[in-house]
C-alpha positions as CSV (number, residue, x, y, z in Angstrom):
1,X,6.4,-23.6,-6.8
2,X,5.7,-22.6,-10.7
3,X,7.6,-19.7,-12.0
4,X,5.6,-16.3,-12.3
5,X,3.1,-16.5,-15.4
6,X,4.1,-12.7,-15.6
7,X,8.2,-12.3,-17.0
8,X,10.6,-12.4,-19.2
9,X,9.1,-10.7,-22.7
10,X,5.5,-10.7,-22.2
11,X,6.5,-8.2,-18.9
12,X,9.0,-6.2,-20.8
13,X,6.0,-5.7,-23.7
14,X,3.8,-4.5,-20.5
15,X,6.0,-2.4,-19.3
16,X,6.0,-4.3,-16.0
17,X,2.1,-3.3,-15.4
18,X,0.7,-6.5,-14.5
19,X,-3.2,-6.1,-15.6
20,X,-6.0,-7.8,-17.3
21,X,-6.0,-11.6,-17.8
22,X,-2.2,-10.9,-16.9
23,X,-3.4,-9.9,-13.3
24,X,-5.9,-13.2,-12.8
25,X,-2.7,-15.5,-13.7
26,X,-1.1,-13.7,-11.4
27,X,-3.5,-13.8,-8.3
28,X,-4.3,-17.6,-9.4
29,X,-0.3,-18.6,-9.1
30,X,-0.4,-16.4,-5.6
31,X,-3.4,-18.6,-4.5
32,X,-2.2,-21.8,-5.8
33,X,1.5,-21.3,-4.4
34,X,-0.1,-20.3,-0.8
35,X,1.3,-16.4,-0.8
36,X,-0.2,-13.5,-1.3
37,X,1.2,-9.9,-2.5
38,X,1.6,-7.0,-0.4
39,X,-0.5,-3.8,-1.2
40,X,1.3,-0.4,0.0
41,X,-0.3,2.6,-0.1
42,X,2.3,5.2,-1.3
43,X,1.7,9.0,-1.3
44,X,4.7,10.8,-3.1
45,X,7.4,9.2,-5.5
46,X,9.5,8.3,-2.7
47,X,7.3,6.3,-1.1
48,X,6.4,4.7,-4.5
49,X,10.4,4.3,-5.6
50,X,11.0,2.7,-2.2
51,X,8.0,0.0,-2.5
52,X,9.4,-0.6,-5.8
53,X,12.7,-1.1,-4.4
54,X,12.0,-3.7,-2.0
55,X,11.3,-6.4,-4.1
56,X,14.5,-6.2,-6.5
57,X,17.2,-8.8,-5.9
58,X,20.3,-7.8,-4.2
59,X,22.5,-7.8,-7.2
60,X,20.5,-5.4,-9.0
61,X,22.3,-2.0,-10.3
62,X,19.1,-0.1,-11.1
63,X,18.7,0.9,-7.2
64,X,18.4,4.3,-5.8
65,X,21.4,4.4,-3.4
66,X,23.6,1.2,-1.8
67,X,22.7,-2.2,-2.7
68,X,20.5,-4.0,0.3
69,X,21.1,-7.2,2.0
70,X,21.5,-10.1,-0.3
71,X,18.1,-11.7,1.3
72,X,16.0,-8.7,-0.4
73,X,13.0,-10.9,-2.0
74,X,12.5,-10.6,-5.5
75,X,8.7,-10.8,-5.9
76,X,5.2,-8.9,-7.5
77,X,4.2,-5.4,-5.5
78,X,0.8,-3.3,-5.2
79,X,1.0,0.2,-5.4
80,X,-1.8,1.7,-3.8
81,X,-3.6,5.4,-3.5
82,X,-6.4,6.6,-1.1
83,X,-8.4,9.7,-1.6
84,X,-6.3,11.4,0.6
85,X,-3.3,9.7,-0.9
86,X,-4.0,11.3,-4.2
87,X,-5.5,14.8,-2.7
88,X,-1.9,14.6,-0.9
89,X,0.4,14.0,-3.9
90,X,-1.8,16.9,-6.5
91,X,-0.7,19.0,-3.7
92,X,-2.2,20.4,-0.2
93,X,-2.4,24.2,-1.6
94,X,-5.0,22.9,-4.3
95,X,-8.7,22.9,-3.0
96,X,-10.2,19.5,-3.6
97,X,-13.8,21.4,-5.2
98,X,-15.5,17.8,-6.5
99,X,-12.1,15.7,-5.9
100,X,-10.5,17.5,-8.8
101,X,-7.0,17.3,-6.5
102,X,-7.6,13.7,-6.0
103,X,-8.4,12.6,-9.6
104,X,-5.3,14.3,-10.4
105,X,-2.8,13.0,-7.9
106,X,-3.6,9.6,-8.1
107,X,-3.6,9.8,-12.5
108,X,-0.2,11.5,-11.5
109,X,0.8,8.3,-9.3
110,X,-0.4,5.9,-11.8
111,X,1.6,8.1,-14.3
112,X,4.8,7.7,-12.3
113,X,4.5,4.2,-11.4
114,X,4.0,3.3,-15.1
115,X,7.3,5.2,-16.1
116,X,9.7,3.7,-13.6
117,X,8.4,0.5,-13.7
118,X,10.4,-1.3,-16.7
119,X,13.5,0.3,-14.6
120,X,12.7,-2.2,-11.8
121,X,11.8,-5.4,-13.7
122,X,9.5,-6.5,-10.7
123,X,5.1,-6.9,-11.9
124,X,3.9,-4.3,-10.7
125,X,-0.5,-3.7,-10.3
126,X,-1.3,-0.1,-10.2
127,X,-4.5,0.2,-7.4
128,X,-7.0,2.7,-6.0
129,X,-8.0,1.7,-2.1
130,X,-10.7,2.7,-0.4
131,X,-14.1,4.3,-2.3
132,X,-16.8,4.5,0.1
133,X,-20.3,6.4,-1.4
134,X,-19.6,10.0,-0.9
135,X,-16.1,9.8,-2.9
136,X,-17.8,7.7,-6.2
137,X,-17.0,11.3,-8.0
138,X,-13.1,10.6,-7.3
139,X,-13.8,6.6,-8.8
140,X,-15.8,7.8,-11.7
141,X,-12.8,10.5,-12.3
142,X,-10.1,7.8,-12.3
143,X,-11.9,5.6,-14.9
144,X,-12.6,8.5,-17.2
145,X,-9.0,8.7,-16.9
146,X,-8.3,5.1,-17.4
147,X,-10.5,5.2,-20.5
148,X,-8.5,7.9,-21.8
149,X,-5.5,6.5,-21.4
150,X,-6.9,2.8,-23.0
151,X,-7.8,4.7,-26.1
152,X,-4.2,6.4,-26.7
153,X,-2.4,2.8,-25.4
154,X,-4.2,-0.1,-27.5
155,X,-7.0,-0.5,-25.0
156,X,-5.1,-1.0,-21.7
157,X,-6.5,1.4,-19.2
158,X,-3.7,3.4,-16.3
159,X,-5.3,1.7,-13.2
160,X,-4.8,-1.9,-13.2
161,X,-7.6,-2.1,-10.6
162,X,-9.9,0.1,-8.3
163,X,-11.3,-0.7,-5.0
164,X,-15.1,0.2,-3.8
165,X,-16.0,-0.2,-0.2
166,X,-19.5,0.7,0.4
167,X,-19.7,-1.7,3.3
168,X,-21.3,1.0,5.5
169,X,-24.1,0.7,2.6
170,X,-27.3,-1.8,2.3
171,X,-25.8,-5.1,1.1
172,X,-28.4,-4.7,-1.8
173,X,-26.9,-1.4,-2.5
174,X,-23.0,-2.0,-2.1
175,X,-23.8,-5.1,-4.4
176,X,-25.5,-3.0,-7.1
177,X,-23.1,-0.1,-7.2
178,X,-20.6,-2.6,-7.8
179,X,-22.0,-4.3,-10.6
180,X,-22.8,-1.0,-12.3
181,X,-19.1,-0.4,-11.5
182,X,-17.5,-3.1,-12.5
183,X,-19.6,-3.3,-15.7
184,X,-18.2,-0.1,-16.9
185,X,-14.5,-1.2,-16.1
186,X,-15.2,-4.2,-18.7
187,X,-16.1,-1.9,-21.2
188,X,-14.2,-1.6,-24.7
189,X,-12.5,-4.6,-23.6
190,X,-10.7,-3.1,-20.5
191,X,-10.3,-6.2,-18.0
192,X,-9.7,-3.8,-15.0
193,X,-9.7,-5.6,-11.7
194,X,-12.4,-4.7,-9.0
195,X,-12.2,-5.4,-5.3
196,X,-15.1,-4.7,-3.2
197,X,-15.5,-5.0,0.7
198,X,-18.6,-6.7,2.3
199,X,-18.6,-6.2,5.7
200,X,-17.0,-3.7,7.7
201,X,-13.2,-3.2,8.7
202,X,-13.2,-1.7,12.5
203,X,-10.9,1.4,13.3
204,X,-9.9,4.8,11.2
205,X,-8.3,5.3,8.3
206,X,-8.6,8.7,5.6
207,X,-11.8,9.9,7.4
208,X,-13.2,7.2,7.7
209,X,-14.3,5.9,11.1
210,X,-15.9,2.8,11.8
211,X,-14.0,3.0,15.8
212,X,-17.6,2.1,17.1
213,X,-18.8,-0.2,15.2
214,X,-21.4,-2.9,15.6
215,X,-18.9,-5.9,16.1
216,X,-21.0,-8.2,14.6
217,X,-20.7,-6.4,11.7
218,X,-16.6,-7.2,11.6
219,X,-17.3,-10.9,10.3
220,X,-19.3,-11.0,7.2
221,X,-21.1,-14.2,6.6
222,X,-20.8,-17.0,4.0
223,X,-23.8,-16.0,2.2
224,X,-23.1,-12.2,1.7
225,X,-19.9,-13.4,-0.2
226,X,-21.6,-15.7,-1.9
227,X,-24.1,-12.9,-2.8
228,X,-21.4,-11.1,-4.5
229,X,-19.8,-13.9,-6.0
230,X,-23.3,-14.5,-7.8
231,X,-23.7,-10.8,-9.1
232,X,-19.9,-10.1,-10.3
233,X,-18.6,-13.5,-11.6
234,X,-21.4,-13.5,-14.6
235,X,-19.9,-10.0,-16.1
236,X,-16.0,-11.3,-15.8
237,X,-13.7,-13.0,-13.7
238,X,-11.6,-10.1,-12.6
239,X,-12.8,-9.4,-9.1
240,X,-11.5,-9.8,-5.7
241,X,-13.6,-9.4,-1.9
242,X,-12.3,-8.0,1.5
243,X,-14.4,-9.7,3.9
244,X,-14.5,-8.9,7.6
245,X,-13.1,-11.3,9.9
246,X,-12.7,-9.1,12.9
247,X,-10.5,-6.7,10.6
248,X,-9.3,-2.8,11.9
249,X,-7.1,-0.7,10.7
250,X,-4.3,0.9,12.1
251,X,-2.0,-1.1,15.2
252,X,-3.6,-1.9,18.9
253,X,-2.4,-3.5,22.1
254,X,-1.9,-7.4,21.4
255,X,-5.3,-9.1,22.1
256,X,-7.2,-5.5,21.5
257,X,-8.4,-7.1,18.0
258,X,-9.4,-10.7,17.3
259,X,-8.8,-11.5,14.0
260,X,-10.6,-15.0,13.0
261,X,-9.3,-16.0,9.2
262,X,-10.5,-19.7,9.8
263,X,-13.8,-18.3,8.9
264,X,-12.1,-17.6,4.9
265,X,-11.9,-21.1,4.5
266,X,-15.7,-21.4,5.5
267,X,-16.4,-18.8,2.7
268,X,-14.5,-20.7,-0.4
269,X,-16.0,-24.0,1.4
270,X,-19.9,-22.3,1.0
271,X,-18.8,-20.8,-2.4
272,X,-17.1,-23.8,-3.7
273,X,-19.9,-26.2,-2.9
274,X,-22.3,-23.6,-4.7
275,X,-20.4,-23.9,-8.0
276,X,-18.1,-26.6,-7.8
277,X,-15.3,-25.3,-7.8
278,X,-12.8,-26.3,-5.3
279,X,-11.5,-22.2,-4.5
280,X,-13.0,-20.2,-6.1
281,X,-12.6,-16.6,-4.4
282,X,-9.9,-14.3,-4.6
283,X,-10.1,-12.7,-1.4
284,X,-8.0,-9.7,0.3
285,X,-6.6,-8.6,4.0
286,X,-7.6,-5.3,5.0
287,X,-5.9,-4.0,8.4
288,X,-2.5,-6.0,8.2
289,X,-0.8,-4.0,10.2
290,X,-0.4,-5.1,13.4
291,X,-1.2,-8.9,12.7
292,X,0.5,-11.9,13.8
293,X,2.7,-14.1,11.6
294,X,-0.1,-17.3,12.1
295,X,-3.1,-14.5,11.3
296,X,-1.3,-13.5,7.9
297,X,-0.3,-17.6,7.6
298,X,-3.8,-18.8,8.3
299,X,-5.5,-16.2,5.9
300,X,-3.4,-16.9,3.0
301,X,-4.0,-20.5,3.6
302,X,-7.3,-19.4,2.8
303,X,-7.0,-17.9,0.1
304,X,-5.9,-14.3,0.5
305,X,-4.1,-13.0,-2.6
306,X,-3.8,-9.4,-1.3
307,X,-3.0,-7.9,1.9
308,X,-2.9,-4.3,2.5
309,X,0.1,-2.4,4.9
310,X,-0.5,1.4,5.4
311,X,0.0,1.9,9.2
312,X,2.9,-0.1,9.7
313,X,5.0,0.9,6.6
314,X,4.1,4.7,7.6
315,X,6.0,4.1,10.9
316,X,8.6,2.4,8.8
317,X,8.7,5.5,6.8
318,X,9.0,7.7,9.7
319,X,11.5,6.0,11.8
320,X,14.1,6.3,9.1
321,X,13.7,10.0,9.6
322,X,13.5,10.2,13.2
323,X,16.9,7.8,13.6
324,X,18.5,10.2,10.9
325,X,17.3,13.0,13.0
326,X,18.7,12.1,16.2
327,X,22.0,10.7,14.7
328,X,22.5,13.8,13.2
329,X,21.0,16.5,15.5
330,X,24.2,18.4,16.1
331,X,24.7,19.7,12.3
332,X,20.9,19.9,11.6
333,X,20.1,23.1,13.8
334,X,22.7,25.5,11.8
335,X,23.1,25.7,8.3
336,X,26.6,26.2,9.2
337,X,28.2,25.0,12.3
338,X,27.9,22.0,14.7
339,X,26.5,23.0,17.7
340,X,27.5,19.9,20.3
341,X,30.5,20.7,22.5
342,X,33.6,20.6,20.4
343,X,31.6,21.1,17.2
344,X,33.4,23.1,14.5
345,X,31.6,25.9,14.3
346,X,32.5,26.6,10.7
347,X,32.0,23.5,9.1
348,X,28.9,23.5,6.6
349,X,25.8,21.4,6.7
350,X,24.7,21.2,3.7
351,X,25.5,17.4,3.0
352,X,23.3,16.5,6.5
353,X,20.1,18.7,5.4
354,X,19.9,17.7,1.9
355,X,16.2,16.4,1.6
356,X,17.7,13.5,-1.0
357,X,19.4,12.5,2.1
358,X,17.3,12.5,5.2
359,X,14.5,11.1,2.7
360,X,16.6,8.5,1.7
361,X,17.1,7.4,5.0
362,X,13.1,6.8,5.8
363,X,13.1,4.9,2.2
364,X,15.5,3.0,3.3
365,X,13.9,1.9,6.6
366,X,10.3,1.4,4.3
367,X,12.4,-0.8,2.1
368,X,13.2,-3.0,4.7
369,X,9.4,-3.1,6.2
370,X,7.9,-4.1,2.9
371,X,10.9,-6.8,2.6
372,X,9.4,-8.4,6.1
373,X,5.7,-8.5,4.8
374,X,6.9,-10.6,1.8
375,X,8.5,-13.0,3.9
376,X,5.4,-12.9,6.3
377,X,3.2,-13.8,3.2
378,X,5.0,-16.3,2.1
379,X,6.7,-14.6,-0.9
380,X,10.1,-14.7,-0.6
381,X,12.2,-14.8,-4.3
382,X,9.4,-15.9,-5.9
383,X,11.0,-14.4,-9.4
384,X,13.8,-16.2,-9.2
385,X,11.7,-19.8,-10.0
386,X,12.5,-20.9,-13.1
C-alpha cells in the first residue's frame, strides 16, 4: 500500500482538515488501496474526542485518559452531523424556528473539530449527513457559514463536505437540486465535496422513515448513477453517490435485510464503459450497522470509499455507560454513602458520579467500536506506511 497523500507538513499546514483536492487524493488512495473510511456521526464533543481518539497509535501522549491497546489503528476519520445532530449539540432548550439551532450546532461541531484536530495528527474530513428537501434551509445555512469562514481563512470553507439526499424526490429533481448545489459549493474556488443519494436507504433514522418502502426502490440501477455521474462530473470532480443496494438503517435480525454490493461493481462496470475510465465512481455505504464482514468486504471491493456507523457506535456509546452503571450501582444512589450491605455509609461519592468519569467510560467503549469498523474496512495503520 502507498503511504497517505495527506501527512507530514502539508497536514500540519491544514490543520489536519483533509479537504479540497486534498480530499479526492485521499478517497482515490482509499479506492486504489481497497479500504474505505468510516463516517461517525457525533453529537457532543465527547462523542467527537472519542472518534478522534480511535484512530491514534497506541504510543500516542495526546490521549484523553489511559493509553488503548497497542493494535489501536492509526488511520483517516469522518466526522459527521445530522439535523438532529446539530439541533442536539446548539442545545434542546433552543426552538429550532427555520433550523436556526441546527445551523448553529453543527458550525459549532465543525468549529470544534477544527480546533482539536492538529492535537490528534490523524486527516480528519468535517461532514454534514443527511439533507432531504424540507431541511435545504439547514444546507443553505451551513454553506453561508462555510463561505464565511473561506473568506476569513484564504478560501478554505469549515465543512469539508455536505451530503443531500433527496432520493424520496423525482430523479430529475434530486439531480437538479444537486447540481445547483454543488455548483455553489465550487464557488470562489471552494472545492467542497458533495455526496448525494440515488435511491432509497430502507429503515428510520432523524425523522426520516422510509420503514415501508417500495423495495424495488432499495437497489438503484446502473443508469440512474450514471445519470448523475453525467450532470456532476462536468462542474468538478469532488463528488461521491450512496446508491441503494438493499441498504436500511439502523440493526435487524440476521437475514431481515439483504444487502447485494455485487451490484457496485455493475455500476463502475456501466460507468467505466461510458467514459473509459476503468473506476470511476466514488461511492458510499449507508446503513453499516449491522452488516457482515463479506458485505463491508465486497462493497469496498467495489469501490466504496465511505461507510457511515450511527446505530452501532450509539450502542457502543451507551454500553460504556450502562457497564459503568451497574459496576458501580452501590455508590451512585447517594451522594454520600454506599448503600450494598457492608457499604460504608460515610464514605463520599463524588469520584463515582463525576460526569468526566461515567462519560469517559462510554468514550471508551465508542473508541473501541470505531477501532473494529477500521479493521472491518480494511484500514488498519494505514498512517504508519511510509
Amino acid at each position: 500500500m502507498s503511504p497517505c497523500p495527506f501527512s507530514g507538513q502539508k497536514a500540519e499546514d491544514c490543520g489536519w482538515i483533509c479537504q479540497g483536492d486534498d480530499l479526492l487524493d485521499l478517497f482515490n488512495w482509499a479506492k486504489e488501496n481497497k479500504f474505505a473510511i468510516p463516517a461517525v456521526n457525533c453529537v457532543s464533543s465527547s462523542s467527537i474526542n472519542s472518534v478522534l481518539e480511535a484512530p491514534l497509535s497506541p504510543d500516542d501522549d495526546q490521549r484523553h485518559g489511559s493509553l488503548e491497546a497497542a493494535k489501536v489503528s492509526q488511520n483517516p476519520v469522518i466526522i459527521q452531523i445530522s439535523q438532529g445532530g446539530g439541533a442536539f449539540y446548539c442545545g434542546k432548550g433552543i426552538k429550532d424556528t427555520d433550523y436556526q439551532a441546527t445551523i448553529a450546532g453543527s458550525v459549532s461541531l465543525a468549529l470544534h473539530t477544527r480546533t482539536v484536530a492538529p492535537l490528534y495528527k490523524v486527516p480528519v474530513v468535517i461532514h454534514s449527513d443527511h439533507c432531504a428537501k424540507k431541511l435545504l434551509p439547514w444546507f443553505d445555512g451551513m454553506l453561508e457559514a462555510d463561505a464565511n469562514y473561506a473568506r476569513a481563512n484564504g478560501g478554505k470553507p469549515l465543512f469539508c463536505s455536505h451530503m443531500l439526499d433527496l432520493s424520496e424526490e423525482t430523479d430529475d429533481e434530486n439531480i437538479a437540486t444537486c447540481v445547483d448545489r454543488f455548483t455553489k459549493m465550487q464557488k470562489d474556488g471552494m472545492k467542497q465535496w458533495l455526496e448525494m443519494e440515488i435511491g432509497i436507504t430502507g429503515g428510520e433514522e432523524d425523522g426520516v422513515d422510509n420503514s415501508n418502502v417500495d423495495p424495488e426502490k432499495l437497489m438503484t440501477t446502473p443508469a440512474q448513477i450514471h445519470a448523475v455521474y453525467s450532470a456532476l462530473s462536468p462542474i468538478a470532480p469532488y463528488f461521491s453517490i450512496a446508491a441503494a443496494f438493499g441498504n436500511v438503517h439502523g440493526v435487524y435480525k440476521p437475514g431481515n435485510v439483504v444487502l447485494n454490493p455485487t451490484i457496485l461493481g455493475k455500476h463502475q462496470a456501466y460507468v467505466g464503459e461510458k467514459t473509459g475510465k476503468a473506476t470511476p465512481l466514488y461511492l458510499v455505504f449507508h446503513g453499516g450497522s449491522g452488516s457482515t464482514k463479506q458485505e463491508i468486504k465486497t462493497a469496498v471491493s467495489n469501490g466504496v470509499v465511505k461507510m457511515n456507523i450511527d446505530t452501532d457506535t450509539q450502542w457502543a456509546y451507551w454500553t460504556g455507560l450502562r457497564d459503568y452503571f451497574f459496576k458501580n450501582w452501590d455508590s451512585l444512589m447517594l451522594q454520600v454513602g454506599v448503600v450494598s450491605v457492608g457499604g460504608d455509609p460515610d464514605k463520599p461519592n463524588k469520584k463515582k458520579f463525576d460526569p468526566r468519569v461515567w462519560l469517559r467510560a462510554a468514550e471508551e467503549t465508542l473508541v473501541a467500536r470505531v477501532k473494529l469498523a477500521y479493521e472491518e474496512l480494511g484500514a488498519v495503520s494505514t498512517l504508519t506506511l511510509t
